[in-house]
C-alpha positions in Angstrom: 59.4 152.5 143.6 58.2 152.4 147.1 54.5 154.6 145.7 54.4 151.8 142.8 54.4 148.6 145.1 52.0 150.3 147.6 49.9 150.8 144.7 50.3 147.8 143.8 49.9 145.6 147.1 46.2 148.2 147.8 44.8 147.0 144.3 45.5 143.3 145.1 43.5 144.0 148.3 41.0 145.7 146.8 40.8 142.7 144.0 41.1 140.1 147.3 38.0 142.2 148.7 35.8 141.9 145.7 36.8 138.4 145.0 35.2 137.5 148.3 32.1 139.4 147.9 31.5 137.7 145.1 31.9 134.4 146.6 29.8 135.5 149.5 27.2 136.9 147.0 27.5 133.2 145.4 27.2 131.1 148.5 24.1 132.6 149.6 22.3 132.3 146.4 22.9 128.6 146.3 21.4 128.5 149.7 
């Protein structure tokens, strides 16, 4: 249970960390 939700919460972060890239990546092309 405890392995699953780690798993869990580090793909959310890792989906949280992209997500932001790709808004950064965005932002500065509209520049």
């Amino acid at each position: 249970m405890l392995r699953s939700l780690f798993a869990g919460i580090s793909g959310l972060r890792a989906n949280q960390t992209m997500l932001d890239v790709a808004g950064n990546n965005i932002a500065n092309a509209n520049t």
